[in-house]
N, C-alpha and C positions, 0 to 999 in steps of 0.2 A: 250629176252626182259626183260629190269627191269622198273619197278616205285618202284617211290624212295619218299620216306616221309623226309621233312625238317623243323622242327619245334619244339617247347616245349610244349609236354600236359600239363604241368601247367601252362602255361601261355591262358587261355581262348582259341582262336582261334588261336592262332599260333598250337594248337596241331591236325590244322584242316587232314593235311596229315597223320597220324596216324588215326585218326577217320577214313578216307578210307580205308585202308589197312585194318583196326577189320571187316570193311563192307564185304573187300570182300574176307576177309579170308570166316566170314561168310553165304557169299552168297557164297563161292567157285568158284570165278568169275577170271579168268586169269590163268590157271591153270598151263597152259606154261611161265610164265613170274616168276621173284623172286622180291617179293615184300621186299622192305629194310627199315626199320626205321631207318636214320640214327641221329635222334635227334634233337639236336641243333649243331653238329659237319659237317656243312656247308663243312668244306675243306674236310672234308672225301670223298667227292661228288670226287672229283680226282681219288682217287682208286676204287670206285665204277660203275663209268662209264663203261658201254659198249661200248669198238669201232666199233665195228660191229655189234651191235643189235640199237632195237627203246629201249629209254631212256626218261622214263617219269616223269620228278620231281615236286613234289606238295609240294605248299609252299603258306601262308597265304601272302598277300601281299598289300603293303597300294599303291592304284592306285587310287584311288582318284572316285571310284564306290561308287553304296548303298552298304551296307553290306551285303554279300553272291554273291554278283555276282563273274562270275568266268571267265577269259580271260586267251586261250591257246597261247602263242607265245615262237619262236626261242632264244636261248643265245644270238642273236645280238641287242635283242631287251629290254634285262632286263633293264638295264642302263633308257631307253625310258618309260617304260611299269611302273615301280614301280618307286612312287613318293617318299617314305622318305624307304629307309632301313631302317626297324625296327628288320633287319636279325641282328645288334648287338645282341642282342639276342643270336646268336650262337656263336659270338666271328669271324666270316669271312661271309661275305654275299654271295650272288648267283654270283653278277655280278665277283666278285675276284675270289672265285672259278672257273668261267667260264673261266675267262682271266688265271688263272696259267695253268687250262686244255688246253687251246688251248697254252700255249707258251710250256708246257713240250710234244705235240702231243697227247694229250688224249681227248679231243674234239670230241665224236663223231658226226659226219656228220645226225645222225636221235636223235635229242635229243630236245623235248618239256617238257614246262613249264607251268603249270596249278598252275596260280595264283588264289587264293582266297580271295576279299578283306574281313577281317576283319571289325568284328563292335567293340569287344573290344581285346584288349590283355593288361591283367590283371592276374594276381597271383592267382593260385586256384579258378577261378571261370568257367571253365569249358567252352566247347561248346556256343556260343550265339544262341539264336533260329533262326536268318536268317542265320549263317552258317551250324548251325547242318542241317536246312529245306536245303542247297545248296547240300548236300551230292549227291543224287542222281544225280544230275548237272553236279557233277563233275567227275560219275562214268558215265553219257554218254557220255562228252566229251576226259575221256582216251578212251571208246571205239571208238570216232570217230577217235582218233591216231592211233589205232591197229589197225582200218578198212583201214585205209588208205595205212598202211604199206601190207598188202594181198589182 
């Protein structure tokens, strides 16, 4: 199993997948899985994929919610789900990386997305208080992933 962190801690809430990973390094929470920050280097997302495990990527996402709400869905559904890619940000977004993994066969078959909407993303200004308050939100909803998967 991997979750996978997609974002920039300096930009406010996009460094919200990181912010999870410190959680639960600190709680010591997934103990079996490898947790990855991979940045803002979106395309990395291709070699990091698991084919055969659950693949859990979290990423700040403008979907058009209040700020901090957080909505789990499928690669087939990012396109749908997130209203302005503000993944420029990384220089390749979610949905591209999705489509290059599925056209080189790397795609795999158990792979969720824990979108976070954003209230700001902004330059050094850190966590917003409705996303920092979503953290544990979003740390029940990967384990409703992993419950899923056993």
């Amino acid at each position: 199993m991997k979750i996978i962190a997609v974002g920039n801690s300096f930009y406010g809430d996009d460094g919200v997948g990181a912010a999870v990973l410190d959680h639960a390094r600190a709680a010591d929470l997934w103990s079996d899985a490898e947790l990855r920050d991979l940045g803002t280097d979106a395309l990395a997302l291709v070699d990091h994929l698991d084919p055969t495990g659950l693949n859990v990527v979290i990423d700040a996402a403008v979907m058009g919610l209040a700020p901090g709400s957080v909505a789990v869905f499928g690669p087939d559904e990012v396109r749908l789900r997130i209203r302005s890619d503000h993944l420029s940000l990384h220089g390749f977004g979610l949905a591209e990386a999705f489509d290059l993994a599925r056209r080189l066969g790397r795609l795999p078959d158990r792979l969720r997305i824990v979108g976070v909407q954003p209230a700001r993303v902004e330059i050094n200004t850190g966590l917003s208080d409705e996303v920092a308050a979503a953290v544990p939100g979003i740390v029940a909803a990967i384990n409703a992933e992993v419950s899923r998967e056993h």
